[in-house]
C-alpha positions as a Python dict, from the first residue, in 0.01 Angstrom:
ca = {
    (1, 'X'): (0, 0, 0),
    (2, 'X'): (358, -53, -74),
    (3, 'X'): (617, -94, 249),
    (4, 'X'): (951, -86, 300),
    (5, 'X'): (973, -456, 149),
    (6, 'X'): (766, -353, -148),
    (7, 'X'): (763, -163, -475),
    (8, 'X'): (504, -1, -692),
    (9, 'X'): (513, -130, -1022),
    (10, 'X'): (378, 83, -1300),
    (11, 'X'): (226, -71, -1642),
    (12, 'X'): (139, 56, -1954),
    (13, 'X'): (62, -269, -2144),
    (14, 'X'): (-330, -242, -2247),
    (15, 'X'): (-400, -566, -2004),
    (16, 'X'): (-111, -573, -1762),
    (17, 'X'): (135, -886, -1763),
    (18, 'X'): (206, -1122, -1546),
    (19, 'X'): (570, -1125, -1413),
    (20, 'X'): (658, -1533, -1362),
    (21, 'X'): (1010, -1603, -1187),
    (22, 'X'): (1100, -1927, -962),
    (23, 'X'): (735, -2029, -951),
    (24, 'X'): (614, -1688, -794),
    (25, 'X'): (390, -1499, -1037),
    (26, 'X'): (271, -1154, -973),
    (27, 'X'): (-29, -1006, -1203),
    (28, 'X'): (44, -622, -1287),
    (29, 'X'): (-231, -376, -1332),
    (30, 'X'): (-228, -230, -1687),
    (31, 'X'): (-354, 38, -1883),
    (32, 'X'): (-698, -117, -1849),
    (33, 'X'): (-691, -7, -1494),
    (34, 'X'): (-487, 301, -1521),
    (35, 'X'): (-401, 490, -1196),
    (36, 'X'): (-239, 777, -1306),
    (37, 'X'): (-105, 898, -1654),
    (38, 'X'): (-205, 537, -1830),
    (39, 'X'): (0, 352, -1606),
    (40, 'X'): (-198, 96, -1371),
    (41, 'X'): (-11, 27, -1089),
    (42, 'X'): (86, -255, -831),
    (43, 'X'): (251, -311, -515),
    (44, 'X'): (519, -618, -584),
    (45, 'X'): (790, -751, -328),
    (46, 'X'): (1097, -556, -359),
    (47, 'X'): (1321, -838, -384),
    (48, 'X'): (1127, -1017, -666),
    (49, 'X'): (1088, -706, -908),
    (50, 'X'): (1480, -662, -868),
    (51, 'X'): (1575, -1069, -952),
    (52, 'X'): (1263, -1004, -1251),
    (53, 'X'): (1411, -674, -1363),
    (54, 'X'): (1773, -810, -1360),
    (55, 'X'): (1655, -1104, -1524),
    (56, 'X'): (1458, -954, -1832),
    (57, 'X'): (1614, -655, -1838),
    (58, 'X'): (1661, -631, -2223),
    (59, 'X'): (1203, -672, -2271),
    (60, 'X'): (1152, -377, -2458),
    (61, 'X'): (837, -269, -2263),
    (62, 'X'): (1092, -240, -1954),
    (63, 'X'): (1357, -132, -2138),
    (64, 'X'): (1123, 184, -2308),
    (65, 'X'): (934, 301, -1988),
    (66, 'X'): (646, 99, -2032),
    (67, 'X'): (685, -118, -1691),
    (68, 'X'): (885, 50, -1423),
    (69, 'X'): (909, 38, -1024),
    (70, 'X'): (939, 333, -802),
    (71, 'X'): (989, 280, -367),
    (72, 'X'): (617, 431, -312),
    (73, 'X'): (297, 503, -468),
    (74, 'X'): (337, 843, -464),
    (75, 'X'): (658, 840, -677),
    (76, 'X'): (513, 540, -921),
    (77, 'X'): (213, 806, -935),
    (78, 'X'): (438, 1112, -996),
    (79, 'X'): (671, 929, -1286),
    (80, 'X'): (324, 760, -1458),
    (81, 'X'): (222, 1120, -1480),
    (82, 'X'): (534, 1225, -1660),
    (83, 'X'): (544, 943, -1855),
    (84, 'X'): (161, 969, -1947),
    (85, 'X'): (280, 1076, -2317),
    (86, 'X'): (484, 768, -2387),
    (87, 'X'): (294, 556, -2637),
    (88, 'X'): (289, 182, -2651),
    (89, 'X'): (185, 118, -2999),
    (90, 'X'): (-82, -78, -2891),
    (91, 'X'): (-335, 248, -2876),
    (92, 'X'): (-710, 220, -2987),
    (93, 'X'): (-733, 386, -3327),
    (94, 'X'): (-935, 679, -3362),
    (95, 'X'): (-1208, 577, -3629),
    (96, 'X'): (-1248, 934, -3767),
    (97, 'X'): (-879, 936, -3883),
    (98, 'X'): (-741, 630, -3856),
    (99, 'X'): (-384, 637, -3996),
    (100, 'X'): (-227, 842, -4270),
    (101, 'X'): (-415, 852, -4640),
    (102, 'X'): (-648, 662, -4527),
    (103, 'X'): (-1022, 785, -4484),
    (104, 'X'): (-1305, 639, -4355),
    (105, 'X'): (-1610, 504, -4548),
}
């Protein structure tokens, strides 16, 4: 459960990532695991998701919604569930219509 000292990281990535900064590494749930709208999600020391967010802040998955932080699980829950249409590209096709024009055998 996140604290004061902690945030509540939300993923989207199909098997999570692992956030690496000064030798700490933190594992993130992903999609995999979801929580709540697709999003798994993952209590992280405050102070290290700021110095990793700062740090990477131009990695497209942060940069497009697909890895955020919220101050409690309840508000990582409520934005995951707003955000549950955002797509990552990296969805399971559907086999009975896979993409456009093309049918299956």
């Amino acid at each position: 459960m996140a604290t004061s000292s902690t945030v509540t990281v939300g993923c989207k990535l199909p098997n999570g990532l692992v956030l690496e900064l000064a030798g700490q590494k933190h594992e993130l749930a992903g999609a995999r695991t979801a929580k709540a709208g697709g999003y798994g999600l993952t209590p992280v020391p405050a102070e290290f998701w700021q110095a990793w967010a700062q740090k990477y802040a131009g990695f497209p998955p942060l940069e497009a919604g697909l890895i955020f932080a919220q101050t409690s699980p309840e508000k990582a829950t409520g934005q995951a569930k707003e955000q549950a249409s955002l797509r990552t590209g990296m969805e399971p096709l559907n086999p009975a219509a896979p993409a456009p024009g093309i049918t299956p055998a």
